[in-house]
C-alpha positions in Angstrom: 0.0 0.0 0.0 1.2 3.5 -1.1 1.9 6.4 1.4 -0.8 8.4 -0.2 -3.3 5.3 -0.1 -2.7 5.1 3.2 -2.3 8.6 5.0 -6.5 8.1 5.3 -5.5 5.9 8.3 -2.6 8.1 9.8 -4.7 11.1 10.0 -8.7 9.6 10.2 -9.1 11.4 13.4 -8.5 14.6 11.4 -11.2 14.2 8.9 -15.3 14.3 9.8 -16.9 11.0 9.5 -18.8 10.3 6.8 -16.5 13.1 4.2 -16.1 11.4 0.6 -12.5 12.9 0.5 -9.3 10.9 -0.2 -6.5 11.2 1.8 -4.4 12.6 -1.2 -7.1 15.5 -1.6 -7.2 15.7 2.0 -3.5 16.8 1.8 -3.8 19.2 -0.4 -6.5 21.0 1.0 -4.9 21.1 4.3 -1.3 22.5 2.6 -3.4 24.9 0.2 -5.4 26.3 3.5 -2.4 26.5 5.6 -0.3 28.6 3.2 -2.2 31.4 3.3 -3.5 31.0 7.1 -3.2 34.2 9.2 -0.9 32.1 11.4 1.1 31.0 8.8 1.2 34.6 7.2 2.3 36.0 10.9 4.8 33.7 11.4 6.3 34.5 7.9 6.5 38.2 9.4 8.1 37.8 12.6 11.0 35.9 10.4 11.2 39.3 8.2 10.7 41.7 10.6 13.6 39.9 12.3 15.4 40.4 8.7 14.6 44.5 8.6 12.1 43.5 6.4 9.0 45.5 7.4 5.9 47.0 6.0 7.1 50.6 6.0 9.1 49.5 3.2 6.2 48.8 1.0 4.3 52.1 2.2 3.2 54.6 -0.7 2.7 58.4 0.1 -0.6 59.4 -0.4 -2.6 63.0 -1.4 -5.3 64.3 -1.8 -6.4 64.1 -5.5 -8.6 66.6 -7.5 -12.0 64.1 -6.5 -11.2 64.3 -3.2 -9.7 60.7 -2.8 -6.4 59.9 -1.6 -4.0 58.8 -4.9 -0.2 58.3 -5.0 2.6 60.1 -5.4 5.5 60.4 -6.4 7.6 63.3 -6.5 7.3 64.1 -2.6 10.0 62.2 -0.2 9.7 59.5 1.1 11.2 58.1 3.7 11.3 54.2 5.0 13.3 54.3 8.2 13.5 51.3 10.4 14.2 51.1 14.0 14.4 47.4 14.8 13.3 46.8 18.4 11.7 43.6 17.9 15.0 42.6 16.7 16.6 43.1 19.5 13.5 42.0 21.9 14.2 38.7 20.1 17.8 38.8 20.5 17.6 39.9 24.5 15.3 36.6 25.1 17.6 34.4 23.1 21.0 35.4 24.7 19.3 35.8 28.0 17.9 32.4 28.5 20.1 30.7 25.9 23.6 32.8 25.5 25.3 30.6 28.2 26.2 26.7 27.8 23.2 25.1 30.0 24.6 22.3 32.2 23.7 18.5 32.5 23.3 17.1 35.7 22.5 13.6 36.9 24.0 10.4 39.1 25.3 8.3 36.0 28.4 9.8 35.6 29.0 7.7 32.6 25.9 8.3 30.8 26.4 12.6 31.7 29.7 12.4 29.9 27.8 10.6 27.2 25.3 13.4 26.8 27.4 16.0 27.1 29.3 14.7 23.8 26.2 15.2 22.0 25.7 18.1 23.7 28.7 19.8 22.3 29.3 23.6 21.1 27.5 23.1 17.9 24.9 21.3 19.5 24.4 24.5 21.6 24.5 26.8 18.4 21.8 25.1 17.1 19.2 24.8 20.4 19.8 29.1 20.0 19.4 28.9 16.7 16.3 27.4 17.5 14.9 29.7 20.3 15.3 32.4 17.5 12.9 30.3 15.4 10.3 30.0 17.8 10.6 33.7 19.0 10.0 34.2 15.7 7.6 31.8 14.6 6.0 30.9 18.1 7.4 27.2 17.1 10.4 26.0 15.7 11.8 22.3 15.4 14.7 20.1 15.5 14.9 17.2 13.5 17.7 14.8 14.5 19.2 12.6 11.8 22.7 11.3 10.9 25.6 12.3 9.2 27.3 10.5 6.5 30.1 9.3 9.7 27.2 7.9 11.4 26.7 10.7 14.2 23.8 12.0 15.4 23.2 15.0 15.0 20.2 17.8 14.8 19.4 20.7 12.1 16.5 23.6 12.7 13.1 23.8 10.8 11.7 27.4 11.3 7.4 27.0 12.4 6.3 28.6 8.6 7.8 25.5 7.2 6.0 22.6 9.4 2.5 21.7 9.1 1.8 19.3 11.9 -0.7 17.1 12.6 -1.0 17.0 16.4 -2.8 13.5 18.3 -4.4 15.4 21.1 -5.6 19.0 21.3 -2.7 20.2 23.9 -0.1 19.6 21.2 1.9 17.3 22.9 1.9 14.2 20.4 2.6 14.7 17.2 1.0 12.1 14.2 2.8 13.3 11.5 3.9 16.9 9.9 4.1 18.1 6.5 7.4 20.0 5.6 6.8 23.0 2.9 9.8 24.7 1.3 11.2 26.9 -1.7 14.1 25.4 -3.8 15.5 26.9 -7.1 15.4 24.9 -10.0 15.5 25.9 -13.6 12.8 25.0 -16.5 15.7 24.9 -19.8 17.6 27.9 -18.7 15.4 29.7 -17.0 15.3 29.8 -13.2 12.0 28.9 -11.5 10.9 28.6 -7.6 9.8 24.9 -6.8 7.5 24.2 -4.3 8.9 21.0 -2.1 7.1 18.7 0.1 8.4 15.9 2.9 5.7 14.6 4.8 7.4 12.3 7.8 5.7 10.1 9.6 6.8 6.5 11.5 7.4 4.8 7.6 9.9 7.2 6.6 9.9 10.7 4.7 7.8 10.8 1.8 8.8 13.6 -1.4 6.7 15.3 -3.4 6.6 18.7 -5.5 3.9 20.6 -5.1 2.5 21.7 -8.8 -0.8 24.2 -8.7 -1.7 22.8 -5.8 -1.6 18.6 -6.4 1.2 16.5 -5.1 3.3 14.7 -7.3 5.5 12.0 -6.0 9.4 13.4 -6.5 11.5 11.1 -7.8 14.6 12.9 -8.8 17.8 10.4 -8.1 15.9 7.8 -6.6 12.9 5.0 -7.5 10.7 5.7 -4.5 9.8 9.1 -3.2 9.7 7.3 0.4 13.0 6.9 2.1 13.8 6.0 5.7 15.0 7.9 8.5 18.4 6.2 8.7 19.9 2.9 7.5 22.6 0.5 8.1 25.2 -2.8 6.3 24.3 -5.8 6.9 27.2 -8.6 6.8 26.0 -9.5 3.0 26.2 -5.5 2.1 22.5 -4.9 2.3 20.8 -2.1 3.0 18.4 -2.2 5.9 16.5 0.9 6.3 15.9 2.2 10.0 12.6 4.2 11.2 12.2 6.0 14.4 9.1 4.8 16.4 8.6 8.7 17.0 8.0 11.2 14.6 11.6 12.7 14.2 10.4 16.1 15.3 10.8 17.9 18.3 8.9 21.0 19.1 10.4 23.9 20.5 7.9 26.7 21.6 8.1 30.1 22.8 4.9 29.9 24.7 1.7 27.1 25.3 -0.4 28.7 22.6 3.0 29.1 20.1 1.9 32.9 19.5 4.9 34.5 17.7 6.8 37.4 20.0 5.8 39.7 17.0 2.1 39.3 17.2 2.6 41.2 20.5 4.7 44.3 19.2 4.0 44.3 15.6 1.3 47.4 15.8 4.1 49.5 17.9 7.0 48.4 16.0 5.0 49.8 12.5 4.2 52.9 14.3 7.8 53.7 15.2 9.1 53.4 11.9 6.0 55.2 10.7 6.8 58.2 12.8 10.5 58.4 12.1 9.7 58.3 8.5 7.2 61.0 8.8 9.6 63.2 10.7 12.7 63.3 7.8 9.5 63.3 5.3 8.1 66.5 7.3 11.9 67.8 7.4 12.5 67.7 4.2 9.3 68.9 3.0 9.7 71.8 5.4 9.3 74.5 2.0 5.8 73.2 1.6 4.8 72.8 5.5 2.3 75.6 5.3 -1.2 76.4 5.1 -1.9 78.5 1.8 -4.2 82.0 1.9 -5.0 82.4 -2.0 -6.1 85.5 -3.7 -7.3 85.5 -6.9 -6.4 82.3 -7.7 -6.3 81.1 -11.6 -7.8 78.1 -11.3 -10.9 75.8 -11.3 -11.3 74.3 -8.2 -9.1 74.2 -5.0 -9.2 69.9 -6.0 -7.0 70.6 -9.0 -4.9 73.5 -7.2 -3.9 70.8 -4.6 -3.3 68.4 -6.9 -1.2 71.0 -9.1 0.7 72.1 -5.7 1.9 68.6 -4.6 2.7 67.8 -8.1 4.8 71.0 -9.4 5.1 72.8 -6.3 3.7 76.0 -7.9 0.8 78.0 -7.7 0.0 80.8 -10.7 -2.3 84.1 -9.4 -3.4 86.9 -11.4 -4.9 90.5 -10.8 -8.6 90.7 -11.0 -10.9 94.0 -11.4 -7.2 96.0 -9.9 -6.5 94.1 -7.0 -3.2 91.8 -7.1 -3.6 88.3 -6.8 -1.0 86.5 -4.2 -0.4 83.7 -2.2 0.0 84.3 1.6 1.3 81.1 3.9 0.3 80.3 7.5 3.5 78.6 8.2 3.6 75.1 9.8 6.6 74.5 12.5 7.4 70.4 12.6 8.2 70.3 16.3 10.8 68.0 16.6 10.4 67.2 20.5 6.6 65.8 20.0 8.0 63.8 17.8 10.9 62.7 20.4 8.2 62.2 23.3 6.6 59.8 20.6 9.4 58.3 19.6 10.5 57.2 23.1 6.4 56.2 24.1 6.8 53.7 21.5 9.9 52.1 22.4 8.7 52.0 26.2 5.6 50.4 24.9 7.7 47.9 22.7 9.3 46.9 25.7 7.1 46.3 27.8 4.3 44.6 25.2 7.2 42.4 24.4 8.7 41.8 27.8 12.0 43.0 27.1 14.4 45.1 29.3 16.0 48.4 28.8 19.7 48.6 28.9 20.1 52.0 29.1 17.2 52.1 32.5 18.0 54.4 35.0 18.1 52.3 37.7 21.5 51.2 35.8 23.0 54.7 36.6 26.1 54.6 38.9 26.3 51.5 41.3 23.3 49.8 40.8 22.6 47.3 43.8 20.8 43.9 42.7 17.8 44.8 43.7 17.7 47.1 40.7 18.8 44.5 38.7 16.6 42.1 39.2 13.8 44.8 38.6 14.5 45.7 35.3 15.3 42.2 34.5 11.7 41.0 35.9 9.7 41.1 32.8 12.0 39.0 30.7 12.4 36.9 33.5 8.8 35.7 33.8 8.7 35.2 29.9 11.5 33.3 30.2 9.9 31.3 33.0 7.2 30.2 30.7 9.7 29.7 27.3 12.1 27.4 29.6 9.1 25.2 30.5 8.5 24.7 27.2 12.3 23.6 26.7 11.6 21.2 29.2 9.4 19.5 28.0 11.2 19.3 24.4 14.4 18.1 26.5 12.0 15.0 27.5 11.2 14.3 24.1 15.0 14.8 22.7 16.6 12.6 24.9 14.3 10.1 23.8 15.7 9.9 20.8 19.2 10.4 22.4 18.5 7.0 24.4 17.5 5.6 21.5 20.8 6.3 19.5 23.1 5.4 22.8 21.2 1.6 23.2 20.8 1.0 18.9 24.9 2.4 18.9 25.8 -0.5 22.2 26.5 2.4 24.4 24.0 1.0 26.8 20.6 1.3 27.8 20.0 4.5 29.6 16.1 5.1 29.4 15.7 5.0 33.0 17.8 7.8 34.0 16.9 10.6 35.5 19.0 14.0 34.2 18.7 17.9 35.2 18.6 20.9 32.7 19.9 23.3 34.3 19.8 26.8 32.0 22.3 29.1 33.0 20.0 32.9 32.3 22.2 36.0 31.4 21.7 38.3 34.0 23.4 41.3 34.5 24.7 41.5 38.1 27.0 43.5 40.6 29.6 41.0 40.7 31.2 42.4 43.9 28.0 42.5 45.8 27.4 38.7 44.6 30.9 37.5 45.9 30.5 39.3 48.9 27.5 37.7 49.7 29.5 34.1 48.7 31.6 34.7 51.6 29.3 35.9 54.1 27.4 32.6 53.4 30.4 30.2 54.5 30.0 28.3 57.2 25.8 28.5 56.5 25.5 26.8 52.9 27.5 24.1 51.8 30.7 25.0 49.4 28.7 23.7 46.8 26.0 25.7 46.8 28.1 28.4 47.5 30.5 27.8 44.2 27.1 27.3 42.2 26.0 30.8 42.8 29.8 32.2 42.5 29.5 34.5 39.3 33.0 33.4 38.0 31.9 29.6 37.9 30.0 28.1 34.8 30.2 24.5 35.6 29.7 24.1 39.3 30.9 20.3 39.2 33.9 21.2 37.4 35.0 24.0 39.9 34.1 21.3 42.5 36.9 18.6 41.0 39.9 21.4 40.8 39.1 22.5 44.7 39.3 19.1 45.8 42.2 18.5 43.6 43.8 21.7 44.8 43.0 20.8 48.4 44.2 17.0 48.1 47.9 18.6 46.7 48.1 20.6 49.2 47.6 18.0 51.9 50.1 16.1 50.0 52.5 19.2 50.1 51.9 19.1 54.1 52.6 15.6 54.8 56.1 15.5 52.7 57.4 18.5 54.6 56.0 16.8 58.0 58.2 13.6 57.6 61.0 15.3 55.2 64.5 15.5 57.5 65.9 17.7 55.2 63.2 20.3 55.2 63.9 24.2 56.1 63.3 24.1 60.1 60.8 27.2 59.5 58.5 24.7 57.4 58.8 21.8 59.4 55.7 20.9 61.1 55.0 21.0 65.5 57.2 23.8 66.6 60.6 25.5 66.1 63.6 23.4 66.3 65.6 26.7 67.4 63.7 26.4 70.5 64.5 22.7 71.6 
């Protein structure tokens, strides 16, 4: 049976009872209606936004035409400034909860050393890489698979590329997802966009091209357009292919209802740009920034003298029965610190809506105590809270697979174990007041605890090994000076010999 014939099956619990639809046309339908979904179309946003690619860049300048109704033009400036705070919202939530190496902690030492090979540098580039995505998108996703040396390793779908079809309405199981994406390819010598589908599911990844909206199996360089996950030699040189018993997808969210970060700033961030590009408009349309007395005007209607003065920038007047015609202005002053006061209202507001911190806050000025730290760090702190749950939960289903690869791999079989996340959050501090408070606390918390909260210490274990280390050579410094006769008397252990 055919992946198409039977995707009916995989995904009944989609489809109403009763519908005379095949699972092929179901497809479709469901690809066609998510392209162009609001969510989809928002999600698409927050990854341009991110990219400086924003509306005010496709904004038109508008007057008022000789019917009354607004029509564009051309010859007046204009301006498409972009201040990109939700940029750097993004950037602040990333580095904040995700900047720093997160550590790995647990009672099988063996099987820690294990996951921290997997868990290497690039490994951590990529989980960032990821909370970008899902800042972005509200979702992002990491697929693990294996190189061509046989490691495992993990790569980043952005959420405007998955279509998933979830088991249960919390989104927690997934029953298959639909992959969409944009590849190059060239009719003769002309280049084209191709539209490319993988639908995975637990039989493999399945390839079509997506033609006016009907799936066509892909079969470029290969016989089937269904290929395993993985696959491995046999003693007689066969191939056996290799499926996961999961869906190969992990889901990283930003938040329990995956609403993109840009959904909550994206009316503020348009304003801003919107009034600094009004403000160098208004500046340099300062000869025209005036309200227009006419006398004797030689015209038809004031329609066609407004559109004459924002076309040519010139008004013609004549003399009528002896009195002079003329053109007296009631001059318009742009006043630059209305504009300032908005300017800074919108980035507060960005700040806030997206709940970021300010870098330049007062409450930074001179020796900020941690108290005042901590406050301006509160909001992103609590948004945090609710994005590292959601890592939490995706750490569950990614050591999983991990597991998976140590027992198929005859590392051993570590499904049982329990292991600690710890993230390690960016936080700005008053390192002196933090030591301080390291030292006042010996003798009440243990030196681990203690070395854990140190602000020079990444991994507390670690720093745990060279103290012992450094406190077993020095016992071993002692003891060899105790019981060496040829020691310096001043280093020689119970008393002064001088004195004897």
């Amino acid at each position: 049976m055919s992946f198409v014939d039977s995707m009916m099956f995989k995904v009944s619990n989609l489809i109403l009872q009763g519908a005379q639809i095949s699972d092929k046309q179901f497809l479709e339908r469901e690809i066609e209606k998510w392209k162009g979904s609001p969510q989809r179309v928002m999600q698409i946003k927050g990854h341009l936004y991110y990219d400086n690619d924003h509306d005010i860049l496709h904004r038109k300048r508008q007057m008022i035409g000789e019917d009354g109704k607004l029509v564009d033009v051309d010859n007046v400036p204009n301006n498409r400034l972009i201040d990109n705070q939700f940029a750097k919202l993004v950037n602040q939530k990333a580095n904040y909860l995700l900047g720093k190496p997160f550590v790995v902690d647990g009672e099988n030492e063996r099987y820690i050393e294990l996951l921290k090979d997997v868990f290497n540098k690039k490994f951590m580039k990529t989980l960032k890489n990821a909370g970008k995505l899902a800042l972005e998108c509200g979702i992002s996703w990491l697929y693990p698979y294996y190189t061509e040396t046989g490691e495992l390793a993990f790569r980043t779908f952005p959420g405007y590329e998955i279509l998933p079809f979830w088991k249960d309405t919390e989104h927690t199981q997934l029953e298959a997802a639909v992959r969409l994406y944009l590849v190059v390819g060239y009719q003769g010598t002309t280049p084209t966009v191709i539209e490319k589908v993988e639908i995975y599911d637990l039989e493999g990844v399945h390839r079509f091209v997506l033609d006016g909206g009907a799936l066509i199996p892909d079969l470029e360089g290969a016989d089937s357009n269904t290929a395993p996950y993985a696959s491995m030699m046999d003693e007689n040189g066969n191939t056996i292919p290799l499926n996961w018993e999961r869906v190969p997808l992990i889901p990283i969210k930003y938040n329990d209802c995956e609403i993109p970060l840009l959904k909550k700033v994206k009316t503020l961030q348009d304003a801003l740009n919107v009034m600094l590009s009004d403000f160098e408009n208004n500046m340099q349309e300062d000869p025209r920034n005036t309200v227009l007395v006419l006398k004797n005007y030689d015209g038809t209607s004031l329609g066609e003298f407004r559109k004459n003065l924002s076309t040519f920038g010139v008004v013609k007047v004549r003399t009528v029965d002896g009195a002079d015609g003329g053109v007296e202005t009631l001059e318009i002053q742009v006043n630059s610190e209305n504009y300032k006061v908005i300017i800074e209202l919108l980035k507060k507001a960005i700040i806030e809506n997206g709940m970021g911190y300010d870098a330049k806050d007062d409450r930074l000025n001179g020796n900020p105590n941690q108290m005042n730290i901590r406050s301006m760090y509160s909001d992103v702190d609590l948004d945090a809270n609710d994005m590292e749950s959601e890592l939490q939960a995706a750490f569950e289903e990614l050591l999983w697979f991990i597991n998976t690869h140590f027992a198929n791999s005859g590392m051993g079989d570590f499904s049982g174990e329990d292991v600690t996340i710890i993230f390690n959050r960016d936080v700005l501090i008053n390192e002196g007041e933090v030591i301080q408070n390291c030292k006042d606390s010996v003798g009440i918390l243990s030196d681990e605890t203690i070395v854990a909260n140190h602000p020079w210490v990444d991994d507390p274990a670690a720093e745990m090994k060279r103290l012992e280390d450094q406190k077993q050579k020095e016992q071993d410094r002692i003891a060899q000076q105790q019981y060496d006769p040829f020691a310096p008397p001043q280093q020689q252990q119970g008393g002064d010999l001088n004195n004897d």
